[in-house]
N, CA, C and O atoms as a GROMACS GRO file, in nm:
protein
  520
    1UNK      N    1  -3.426  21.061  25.539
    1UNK     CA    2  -3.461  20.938  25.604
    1UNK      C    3  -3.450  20.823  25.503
    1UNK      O    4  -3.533  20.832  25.413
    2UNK      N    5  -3.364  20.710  25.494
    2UNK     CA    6  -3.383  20.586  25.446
    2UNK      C    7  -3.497  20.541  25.441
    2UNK      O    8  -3.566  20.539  25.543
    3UNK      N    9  -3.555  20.480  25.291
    3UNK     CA   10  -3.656  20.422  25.330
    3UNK      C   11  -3.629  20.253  25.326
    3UNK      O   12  -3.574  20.188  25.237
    4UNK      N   13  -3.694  20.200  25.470
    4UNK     CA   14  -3.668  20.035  25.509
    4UNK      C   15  -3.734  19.932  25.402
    4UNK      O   16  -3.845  19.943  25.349
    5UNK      N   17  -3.671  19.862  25.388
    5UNK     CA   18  -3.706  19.759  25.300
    5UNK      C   19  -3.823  19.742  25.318
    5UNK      O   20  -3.859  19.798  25.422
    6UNK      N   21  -3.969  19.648  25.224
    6UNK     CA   22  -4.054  19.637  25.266
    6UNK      C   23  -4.086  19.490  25.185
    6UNK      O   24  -4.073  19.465  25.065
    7UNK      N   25  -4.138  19.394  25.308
    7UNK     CA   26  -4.155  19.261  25.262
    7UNK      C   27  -4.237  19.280  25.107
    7UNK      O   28  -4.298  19.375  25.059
    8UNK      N   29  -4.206  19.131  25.053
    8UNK     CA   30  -4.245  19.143  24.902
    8UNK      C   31  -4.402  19.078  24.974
    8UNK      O   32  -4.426  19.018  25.079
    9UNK      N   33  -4.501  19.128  24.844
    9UNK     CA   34  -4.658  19.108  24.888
    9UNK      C   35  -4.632  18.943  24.806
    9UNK      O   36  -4.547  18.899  24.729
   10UNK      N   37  -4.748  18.893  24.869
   10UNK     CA   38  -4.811  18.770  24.874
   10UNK      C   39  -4.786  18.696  24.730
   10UNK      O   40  -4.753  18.581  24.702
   11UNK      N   41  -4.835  18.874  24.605
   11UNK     CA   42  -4.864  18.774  24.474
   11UNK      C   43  -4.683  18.762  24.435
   11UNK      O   44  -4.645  18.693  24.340
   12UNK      N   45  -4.616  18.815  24.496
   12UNK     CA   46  -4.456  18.746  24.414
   12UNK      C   47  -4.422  18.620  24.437
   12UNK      O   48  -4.309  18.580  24.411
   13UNK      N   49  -4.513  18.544  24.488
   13UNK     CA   50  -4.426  18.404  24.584
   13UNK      C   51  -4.520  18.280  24.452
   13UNK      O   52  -4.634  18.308  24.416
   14UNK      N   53  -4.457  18.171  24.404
   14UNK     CA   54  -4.524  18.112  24.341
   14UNK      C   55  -4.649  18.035  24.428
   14UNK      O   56  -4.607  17.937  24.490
   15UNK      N   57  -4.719  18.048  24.435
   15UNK     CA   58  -4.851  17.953  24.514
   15UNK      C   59  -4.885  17.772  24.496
   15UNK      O   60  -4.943  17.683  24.559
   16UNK      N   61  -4.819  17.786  24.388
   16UNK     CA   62  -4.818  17.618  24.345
   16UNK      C   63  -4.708  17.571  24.466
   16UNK      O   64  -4.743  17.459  24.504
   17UNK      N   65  -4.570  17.624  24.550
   17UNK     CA   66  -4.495  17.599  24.574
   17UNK      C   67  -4.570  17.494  24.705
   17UNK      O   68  -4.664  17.545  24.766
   18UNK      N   69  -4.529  17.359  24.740
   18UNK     CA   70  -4.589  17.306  24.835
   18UNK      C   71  -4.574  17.341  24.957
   18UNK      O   72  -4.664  17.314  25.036
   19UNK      N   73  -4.436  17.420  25.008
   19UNK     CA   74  -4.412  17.487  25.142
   19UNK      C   75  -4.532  17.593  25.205
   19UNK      O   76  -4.600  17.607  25.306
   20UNK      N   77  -4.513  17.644  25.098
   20UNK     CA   78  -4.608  17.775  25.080
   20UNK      C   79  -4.799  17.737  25.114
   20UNK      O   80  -4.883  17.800  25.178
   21UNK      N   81  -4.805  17.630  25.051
   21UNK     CA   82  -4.937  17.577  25.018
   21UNK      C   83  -4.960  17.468  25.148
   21UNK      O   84  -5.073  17.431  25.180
   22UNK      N   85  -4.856  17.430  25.208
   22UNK     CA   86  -4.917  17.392  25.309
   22UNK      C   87  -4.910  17.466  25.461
   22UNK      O   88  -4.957  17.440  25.572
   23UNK      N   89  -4.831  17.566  25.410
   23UNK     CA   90  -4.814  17.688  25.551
   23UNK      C   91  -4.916  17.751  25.582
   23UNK      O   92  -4.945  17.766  25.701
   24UNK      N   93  -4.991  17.798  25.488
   24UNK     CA   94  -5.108  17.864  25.438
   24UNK      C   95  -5.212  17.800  25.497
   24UNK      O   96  -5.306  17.865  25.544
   25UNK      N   97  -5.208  17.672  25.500
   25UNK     CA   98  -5.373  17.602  25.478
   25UNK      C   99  -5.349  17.563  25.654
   25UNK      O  100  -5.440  17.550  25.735
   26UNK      N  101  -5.223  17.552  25.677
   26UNK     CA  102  -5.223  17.500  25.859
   26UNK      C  103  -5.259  17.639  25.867
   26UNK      O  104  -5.379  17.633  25.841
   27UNK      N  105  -5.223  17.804  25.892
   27UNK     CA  106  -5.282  17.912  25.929
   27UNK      C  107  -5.423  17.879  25.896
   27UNK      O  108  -5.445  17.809  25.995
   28UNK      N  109  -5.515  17.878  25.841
   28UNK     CA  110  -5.590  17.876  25.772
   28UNK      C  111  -5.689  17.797  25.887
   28UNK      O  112  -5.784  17.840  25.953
   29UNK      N  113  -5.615  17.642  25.882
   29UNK     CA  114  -5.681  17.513  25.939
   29UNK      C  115  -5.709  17.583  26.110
   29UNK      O  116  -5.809  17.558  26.177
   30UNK      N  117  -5.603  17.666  26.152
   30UNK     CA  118  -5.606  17.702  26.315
   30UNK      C  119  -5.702  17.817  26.309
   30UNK      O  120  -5.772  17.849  26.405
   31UNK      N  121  -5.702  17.888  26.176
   31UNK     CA  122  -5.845  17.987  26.212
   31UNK      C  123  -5.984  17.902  26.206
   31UNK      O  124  -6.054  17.911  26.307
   32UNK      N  125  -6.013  17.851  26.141
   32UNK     CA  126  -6.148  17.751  26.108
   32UNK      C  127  -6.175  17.679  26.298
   32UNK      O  128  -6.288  17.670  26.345
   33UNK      N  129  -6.065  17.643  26.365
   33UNK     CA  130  -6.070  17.562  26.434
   33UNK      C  131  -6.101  17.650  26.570
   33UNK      O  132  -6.192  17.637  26.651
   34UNK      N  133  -5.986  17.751  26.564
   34UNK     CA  134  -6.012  17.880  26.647
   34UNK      C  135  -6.197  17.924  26.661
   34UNK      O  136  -6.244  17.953  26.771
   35UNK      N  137  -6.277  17.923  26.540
   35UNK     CA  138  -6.385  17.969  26.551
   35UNK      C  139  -6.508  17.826  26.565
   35UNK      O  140  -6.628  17.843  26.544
   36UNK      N  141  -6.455  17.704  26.600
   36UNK     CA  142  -6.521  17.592  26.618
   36UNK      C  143  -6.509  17.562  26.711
   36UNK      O  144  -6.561  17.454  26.738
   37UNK      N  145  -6.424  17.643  26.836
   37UNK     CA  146  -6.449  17.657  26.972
   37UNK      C  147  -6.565  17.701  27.032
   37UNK      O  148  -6.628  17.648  27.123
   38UNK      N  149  -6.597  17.844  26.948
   38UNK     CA  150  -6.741  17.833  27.003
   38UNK      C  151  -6.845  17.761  26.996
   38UNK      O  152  -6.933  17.796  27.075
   39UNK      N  153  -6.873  17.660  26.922
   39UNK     CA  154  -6.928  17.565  26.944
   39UNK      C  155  -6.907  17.496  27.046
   39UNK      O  156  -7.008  17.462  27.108
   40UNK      N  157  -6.789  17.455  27.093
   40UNK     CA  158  -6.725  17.364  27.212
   40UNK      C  159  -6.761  17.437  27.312
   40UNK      O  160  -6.841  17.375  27.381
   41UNK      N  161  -6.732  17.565  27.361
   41UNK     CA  162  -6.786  17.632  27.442
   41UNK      C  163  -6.955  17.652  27.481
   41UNK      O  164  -6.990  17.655  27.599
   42UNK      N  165  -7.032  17.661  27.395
   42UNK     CA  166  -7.120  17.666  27.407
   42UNK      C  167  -7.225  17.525  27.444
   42UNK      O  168  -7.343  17.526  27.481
   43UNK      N  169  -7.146  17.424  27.422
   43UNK     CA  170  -7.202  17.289  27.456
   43UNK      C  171  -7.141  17.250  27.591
   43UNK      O  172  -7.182  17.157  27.660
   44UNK      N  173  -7.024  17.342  27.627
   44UNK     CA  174  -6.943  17.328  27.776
   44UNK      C  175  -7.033  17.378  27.869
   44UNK      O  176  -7.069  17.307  27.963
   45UNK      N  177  -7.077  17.505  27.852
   45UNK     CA  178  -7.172  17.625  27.922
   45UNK      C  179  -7.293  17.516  27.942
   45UNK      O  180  -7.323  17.474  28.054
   46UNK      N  181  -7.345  17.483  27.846
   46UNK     CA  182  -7.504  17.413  27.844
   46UNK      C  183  -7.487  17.319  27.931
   46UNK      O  184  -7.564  17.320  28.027
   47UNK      N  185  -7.382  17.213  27.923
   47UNK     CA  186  -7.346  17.124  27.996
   47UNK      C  187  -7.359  17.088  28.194
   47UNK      O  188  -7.400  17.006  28.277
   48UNK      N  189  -7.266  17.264  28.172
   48UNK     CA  190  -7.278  17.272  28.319
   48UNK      C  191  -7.392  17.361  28.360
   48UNK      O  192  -7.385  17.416  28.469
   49UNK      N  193  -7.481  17.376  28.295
   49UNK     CA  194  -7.612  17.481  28.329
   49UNK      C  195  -7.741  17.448  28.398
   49UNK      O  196  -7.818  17.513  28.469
   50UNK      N  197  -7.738  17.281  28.336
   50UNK     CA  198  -7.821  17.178  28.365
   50UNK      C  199  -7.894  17.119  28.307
   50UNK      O  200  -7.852  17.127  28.191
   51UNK      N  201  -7.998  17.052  28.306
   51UNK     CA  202  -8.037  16.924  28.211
   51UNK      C  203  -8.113  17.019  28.112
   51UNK      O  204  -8.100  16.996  27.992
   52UNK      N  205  -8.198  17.133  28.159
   52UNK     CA  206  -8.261  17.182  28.027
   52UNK      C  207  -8.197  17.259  27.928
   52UNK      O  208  -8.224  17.262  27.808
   53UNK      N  209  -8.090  17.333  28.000
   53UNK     CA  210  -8.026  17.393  27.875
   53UNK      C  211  -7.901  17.268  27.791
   53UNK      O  212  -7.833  17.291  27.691
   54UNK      N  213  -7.905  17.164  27.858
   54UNK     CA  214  -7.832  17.045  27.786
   54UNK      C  215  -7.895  17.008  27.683
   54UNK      O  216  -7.834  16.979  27.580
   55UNK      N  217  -8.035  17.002  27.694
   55UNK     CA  218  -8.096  16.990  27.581
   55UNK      C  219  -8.141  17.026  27.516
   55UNK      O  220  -8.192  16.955  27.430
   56UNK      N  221  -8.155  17.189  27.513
   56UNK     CA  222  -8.198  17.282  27.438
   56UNK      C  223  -8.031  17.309  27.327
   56UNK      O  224  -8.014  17.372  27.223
   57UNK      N  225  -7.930  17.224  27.419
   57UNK     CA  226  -7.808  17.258  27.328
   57UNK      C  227  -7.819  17.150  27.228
   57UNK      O  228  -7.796  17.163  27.108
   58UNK      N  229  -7.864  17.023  27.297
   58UNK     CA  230  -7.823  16.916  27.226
   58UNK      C  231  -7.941  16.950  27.065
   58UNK      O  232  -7.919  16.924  26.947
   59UNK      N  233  -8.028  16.996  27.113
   59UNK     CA  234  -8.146  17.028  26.958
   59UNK      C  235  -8.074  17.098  26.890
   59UNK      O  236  -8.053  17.041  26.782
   60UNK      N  237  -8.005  17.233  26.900
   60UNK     CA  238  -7.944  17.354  26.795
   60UNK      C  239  -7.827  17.267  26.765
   60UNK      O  240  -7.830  17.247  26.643
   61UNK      N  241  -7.670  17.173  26.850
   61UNK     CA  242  -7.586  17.138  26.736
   61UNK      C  243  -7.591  17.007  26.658
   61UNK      O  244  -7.512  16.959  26.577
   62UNK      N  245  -7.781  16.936  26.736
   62UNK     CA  246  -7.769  16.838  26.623
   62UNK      C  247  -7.872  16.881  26.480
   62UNK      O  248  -7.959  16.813  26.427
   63UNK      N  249  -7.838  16.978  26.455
   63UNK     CA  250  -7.889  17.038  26.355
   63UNK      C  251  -7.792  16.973  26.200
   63UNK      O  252  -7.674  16.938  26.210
   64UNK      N  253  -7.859  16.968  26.089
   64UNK     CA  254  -7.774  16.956  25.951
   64UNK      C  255  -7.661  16.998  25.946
   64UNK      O  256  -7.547  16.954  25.961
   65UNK      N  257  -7.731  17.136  25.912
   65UNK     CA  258  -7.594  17.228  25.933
   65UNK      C  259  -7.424  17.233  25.985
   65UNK      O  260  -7.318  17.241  25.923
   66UNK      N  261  -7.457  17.224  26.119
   66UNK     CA  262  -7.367  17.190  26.253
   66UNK      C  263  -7.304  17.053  26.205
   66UNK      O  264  -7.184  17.030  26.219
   67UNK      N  265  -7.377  16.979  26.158
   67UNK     CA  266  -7.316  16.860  26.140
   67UNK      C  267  -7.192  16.843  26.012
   67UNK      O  268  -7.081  16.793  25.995
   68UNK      N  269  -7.292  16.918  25.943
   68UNK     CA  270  -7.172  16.928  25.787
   68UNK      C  271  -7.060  16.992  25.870
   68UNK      O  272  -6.955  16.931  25.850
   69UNK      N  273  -7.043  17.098  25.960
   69UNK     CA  274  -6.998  17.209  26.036
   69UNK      C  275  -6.867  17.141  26.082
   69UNK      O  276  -6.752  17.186  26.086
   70UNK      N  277  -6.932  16.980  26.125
   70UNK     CA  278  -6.862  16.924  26.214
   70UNK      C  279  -6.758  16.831  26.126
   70UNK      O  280  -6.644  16.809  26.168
   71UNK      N  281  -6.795  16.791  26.030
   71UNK     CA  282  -6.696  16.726  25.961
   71UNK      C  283  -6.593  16.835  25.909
   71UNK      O  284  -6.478  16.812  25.946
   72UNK      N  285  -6.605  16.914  25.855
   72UNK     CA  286  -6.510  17.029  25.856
   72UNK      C  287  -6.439  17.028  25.941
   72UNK      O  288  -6.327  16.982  25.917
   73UNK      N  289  -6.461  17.064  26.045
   73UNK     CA  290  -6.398  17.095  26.209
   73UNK      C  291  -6.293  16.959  26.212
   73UNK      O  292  -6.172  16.975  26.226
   74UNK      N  293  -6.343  16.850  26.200
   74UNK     CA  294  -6.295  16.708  26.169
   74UNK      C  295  -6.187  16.711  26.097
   74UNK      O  296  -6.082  16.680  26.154
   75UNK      N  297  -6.182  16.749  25.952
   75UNK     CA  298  -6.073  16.730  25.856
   75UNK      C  299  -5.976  16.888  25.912
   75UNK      O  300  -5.855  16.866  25.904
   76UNK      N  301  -6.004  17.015  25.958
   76UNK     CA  302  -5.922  17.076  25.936
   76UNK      C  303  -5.847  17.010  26.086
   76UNK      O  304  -5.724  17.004  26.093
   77UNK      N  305  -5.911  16.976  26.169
   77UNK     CA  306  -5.810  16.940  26.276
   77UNK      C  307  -5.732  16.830  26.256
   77UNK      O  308  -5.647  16.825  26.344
   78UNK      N  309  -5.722  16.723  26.165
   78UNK     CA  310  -5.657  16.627  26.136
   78UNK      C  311  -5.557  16.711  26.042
   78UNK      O  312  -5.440  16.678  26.059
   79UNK      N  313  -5.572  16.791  25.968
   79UNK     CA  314  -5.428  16.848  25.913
   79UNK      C  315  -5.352  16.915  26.025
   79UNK      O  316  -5.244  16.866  26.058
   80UNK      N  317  -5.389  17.006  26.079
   80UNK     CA  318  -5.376  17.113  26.149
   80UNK      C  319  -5.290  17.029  26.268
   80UNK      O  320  -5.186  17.078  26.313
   81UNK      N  321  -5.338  16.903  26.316
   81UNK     CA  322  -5.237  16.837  26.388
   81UNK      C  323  -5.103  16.796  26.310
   81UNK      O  324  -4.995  16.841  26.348
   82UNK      N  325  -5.114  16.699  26.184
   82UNK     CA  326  -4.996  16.738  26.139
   82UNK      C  327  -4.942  16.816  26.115
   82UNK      O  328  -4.826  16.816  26.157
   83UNK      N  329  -4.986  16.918  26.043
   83UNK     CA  330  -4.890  17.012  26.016
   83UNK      C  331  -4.791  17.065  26.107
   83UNK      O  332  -4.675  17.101  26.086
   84UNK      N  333  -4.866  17.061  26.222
   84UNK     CA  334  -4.838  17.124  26.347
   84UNK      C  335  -4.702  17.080  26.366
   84UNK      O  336  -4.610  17.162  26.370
   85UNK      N  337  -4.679  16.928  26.378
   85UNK     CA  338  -4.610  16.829  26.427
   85UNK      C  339  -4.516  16.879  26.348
   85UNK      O  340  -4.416  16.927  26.402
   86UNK      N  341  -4.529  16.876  26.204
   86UNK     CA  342  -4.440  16.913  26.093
   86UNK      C  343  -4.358  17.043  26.161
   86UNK      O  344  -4.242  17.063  26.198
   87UNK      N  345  -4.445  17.096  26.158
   87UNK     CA  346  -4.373  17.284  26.197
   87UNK      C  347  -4.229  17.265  26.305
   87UNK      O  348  -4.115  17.307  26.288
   88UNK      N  349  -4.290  17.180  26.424
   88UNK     CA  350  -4.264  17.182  26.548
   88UNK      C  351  -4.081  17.106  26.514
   88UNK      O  352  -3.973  17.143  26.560
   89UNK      N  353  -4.116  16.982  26.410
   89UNK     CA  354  -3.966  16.911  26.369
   89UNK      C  355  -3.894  16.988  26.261
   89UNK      O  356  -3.783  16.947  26.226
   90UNK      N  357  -3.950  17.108  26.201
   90UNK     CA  358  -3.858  17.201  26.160
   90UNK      C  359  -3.776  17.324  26.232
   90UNK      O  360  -3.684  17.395  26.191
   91UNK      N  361  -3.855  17.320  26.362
   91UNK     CA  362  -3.817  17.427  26.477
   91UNK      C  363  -3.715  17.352  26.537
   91UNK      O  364  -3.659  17.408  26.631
   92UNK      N  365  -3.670  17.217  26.502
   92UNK     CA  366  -3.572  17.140  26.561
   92UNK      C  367  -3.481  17.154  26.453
   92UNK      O  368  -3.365  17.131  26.487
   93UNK      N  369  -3.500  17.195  26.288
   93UNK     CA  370  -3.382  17.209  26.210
   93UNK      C  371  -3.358  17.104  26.156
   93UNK      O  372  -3.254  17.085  26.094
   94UNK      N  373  -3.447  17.020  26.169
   94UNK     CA  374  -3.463  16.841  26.076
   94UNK      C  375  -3.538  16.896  25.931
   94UNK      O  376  -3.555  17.016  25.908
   95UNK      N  377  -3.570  16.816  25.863
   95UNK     CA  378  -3.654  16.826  25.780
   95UNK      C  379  -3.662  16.930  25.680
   95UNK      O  380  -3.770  16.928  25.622
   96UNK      N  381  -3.549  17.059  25.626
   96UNK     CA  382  -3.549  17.172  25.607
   96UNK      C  383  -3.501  17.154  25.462
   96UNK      O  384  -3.502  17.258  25.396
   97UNK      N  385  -3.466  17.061  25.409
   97UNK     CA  386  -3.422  17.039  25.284
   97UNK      C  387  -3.524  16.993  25.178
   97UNK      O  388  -3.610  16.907  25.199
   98UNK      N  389  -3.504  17.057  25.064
   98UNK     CA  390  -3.622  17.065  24.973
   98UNK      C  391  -3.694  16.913  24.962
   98UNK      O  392  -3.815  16.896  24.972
   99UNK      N  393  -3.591  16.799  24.939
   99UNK     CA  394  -3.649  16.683  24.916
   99UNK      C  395  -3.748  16.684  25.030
   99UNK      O  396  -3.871  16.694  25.028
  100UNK      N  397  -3.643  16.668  25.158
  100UNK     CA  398  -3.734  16.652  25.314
  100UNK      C  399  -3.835  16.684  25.302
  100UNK      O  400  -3.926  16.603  25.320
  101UNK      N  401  -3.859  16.812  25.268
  101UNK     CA  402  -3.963  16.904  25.298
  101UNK      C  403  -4.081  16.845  25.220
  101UNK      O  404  -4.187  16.812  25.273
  102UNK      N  405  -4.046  16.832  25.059
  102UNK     CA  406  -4.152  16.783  25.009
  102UNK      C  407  -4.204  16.632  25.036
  102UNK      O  408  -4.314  16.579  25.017
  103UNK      N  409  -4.102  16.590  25.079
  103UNK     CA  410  -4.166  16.414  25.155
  103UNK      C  411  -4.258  16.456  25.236
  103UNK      O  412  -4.376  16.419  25.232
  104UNK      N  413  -4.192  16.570  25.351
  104UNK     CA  414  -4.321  16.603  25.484
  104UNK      C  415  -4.465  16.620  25.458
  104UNK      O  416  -4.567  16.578  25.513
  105UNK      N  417  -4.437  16.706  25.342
  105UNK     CA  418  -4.596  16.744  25.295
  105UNK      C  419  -4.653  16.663  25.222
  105UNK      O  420  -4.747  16.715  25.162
  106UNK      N  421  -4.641  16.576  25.204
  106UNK     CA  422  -4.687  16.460  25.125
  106UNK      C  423  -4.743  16.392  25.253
  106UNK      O  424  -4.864  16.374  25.264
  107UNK      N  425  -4.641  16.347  25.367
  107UNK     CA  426  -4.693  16.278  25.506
  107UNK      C  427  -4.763  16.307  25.546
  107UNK      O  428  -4.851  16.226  25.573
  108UNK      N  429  -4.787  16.491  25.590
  108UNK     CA  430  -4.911  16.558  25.641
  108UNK      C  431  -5.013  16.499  25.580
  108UNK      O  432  -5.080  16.407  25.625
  109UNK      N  433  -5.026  16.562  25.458
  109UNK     CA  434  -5.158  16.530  25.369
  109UNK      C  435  -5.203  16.371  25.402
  109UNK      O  436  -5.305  16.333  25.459
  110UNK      N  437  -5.098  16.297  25.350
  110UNK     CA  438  -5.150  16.166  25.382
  110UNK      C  439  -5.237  16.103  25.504
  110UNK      O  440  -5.330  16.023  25.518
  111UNK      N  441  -5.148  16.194  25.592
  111UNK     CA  442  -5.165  16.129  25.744
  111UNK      C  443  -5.309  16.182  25.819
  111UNK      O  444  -5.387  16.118  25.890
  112UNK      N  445  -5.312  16.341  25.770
  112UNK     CA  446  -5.430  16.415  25.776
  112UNK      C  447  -5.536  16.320  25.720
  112UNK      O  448  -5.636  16.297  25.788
  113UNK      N  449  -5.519  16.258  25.584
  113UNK     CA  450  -5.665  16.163  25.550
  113UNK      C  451  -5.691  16.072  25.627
  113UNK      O  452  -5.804  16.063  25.674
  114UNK      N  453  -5.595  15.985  25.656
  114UNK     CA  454  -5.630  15.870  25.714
  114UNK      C  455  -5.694  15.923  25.843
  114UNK      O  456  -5.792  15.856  25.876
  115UNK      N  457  -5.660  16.041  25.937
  115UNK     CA  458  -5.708  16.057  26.068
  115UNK      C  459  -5.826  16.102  26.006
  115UNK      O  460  -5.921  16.037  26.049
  116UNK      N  461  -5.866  16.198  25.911
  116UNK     CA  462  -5.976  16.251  25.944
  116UNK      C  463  -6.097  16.134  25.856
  116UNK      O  464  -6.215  16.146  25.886
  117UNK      N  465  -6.045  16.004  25.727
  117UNK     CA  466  -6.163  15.937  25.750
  117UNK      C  467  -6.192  15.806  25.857
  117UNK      O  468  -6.296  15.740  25.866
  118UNK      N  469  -6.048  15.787  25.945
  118UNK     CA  470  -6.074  15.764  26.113
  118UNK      C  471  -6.159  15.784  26.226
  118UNK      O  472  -6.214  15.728  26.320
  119UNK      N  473  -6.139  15.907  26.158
  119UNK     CA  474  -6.249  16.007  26.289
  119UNK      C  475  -6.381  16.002  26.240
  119UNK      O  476  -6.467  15.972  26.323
  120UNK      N  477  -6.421  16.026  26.105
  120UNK     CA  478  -6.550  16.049  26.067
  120UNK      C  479  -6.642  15.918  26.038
  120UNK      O  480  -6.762  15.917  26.015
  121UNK      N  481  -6.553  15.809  26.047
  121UNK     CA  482  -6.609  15.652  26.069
  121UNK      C  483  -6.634  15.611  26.220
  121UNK      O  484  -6.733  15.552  26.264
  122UNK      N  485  -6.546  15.645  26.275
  122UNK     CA  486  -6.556  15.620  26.431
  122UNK      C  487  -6.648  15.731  26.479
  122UNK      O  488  -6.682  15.716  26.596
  123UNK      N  489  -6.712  15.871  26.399
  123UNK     CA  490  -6.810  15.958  26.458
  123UNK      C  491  -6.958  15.889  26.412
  123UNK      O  492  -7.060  15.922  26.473
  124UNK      N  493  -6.964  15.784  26.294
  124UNK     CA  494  -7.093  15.783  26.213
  124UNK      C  495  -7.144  15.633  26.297
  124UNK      O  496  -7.248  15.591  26.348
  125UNK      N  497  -7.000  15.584  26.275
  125UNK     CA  498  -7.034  15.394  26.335
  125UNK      C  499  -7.039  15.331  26.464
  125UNK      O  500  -7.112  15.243  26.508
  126UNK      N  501  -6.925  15.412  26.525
  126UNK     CA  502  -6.885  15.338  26.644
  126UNK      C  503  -6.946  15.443  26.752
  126UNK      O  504  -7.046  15.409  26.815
  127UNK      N  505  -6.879  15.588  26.777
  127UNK     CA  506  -6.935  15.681  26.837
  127UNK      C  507  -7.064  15.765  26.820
  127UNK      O  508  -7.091  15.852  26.902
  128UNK      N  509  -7.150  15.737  26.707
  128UNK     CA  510  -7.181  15.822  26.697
  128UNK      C  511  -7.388  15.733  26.663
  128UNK      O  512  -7.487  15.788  26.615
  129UNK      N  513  -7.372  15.594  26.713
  129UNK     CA  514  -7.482  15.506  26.694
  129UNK      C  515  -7.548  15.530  26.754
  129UNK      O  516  -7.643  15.459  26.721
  130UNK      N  517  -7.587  15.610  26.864
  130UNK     CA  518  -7.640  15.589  26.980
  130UNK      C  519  -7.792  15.691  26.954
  130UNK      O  520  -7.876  15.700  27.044
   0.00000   0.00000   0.00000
């Protein structure tokens, strides 16, 4: 029996490489976000349950915690959208050239800050006064 090639493990790939380093952190950003649904869910449920369990929700996620929880949730979804975007204009075959590539990830990152200290000003000042 031939034995089939077998992908090279993780530690052969340089990690400094920025492709690499931002492929990683969008997987990464969609697991964090994946598990910050249940939160969303669970404030959906309370929601429609009625006024007391609305507010037995609203006490547990305005907790510290939850809150630090929430700025997290905040910044990984502001990458996680770019990146996304990124991924989606390389599935079109644009952007695939080393310069390109490293301009993109520079844009993500960038673009990721500005949304996520967007969001976390518009959660503290504007949305979030009440």
């Amino acid at each position: 029996m031939t034995e089939r090639p077998l992908s090279p493990h993780l530690s052969v790939y340089r990690m400094s490489r920025y492709t690499l380093l931002t492929s990683i952190l969008n997987r990464a950003t969609g697991l964090v976000l994946s598990l910050g649904l249940i939160l969303l869910v669970y404030w959906l449920v309370a929601t429609a349950s009625g006024g007391a369990a609305y507010r037995g929700a609203r006490a547990v996620l305005s907790l510290g915690v939850l809150k630090a929880l929430y700025v997290i949730l905040l910044a990984t979804f502001s990458y996680h959208l770019f990146a996304g975007i990124r991924h989606l204009v390389w599935d079109t075959g644009h952007g695939l050239e080393r310069a390109q590539s490293q301009r993109s990830a520079a844009l993500v990152v960038i673009a990721a800050f500005l949304l996520f200290v967007g969001l976390a000003w518009w959660a503290l000042h504007a949305g979030g006064a009440r």
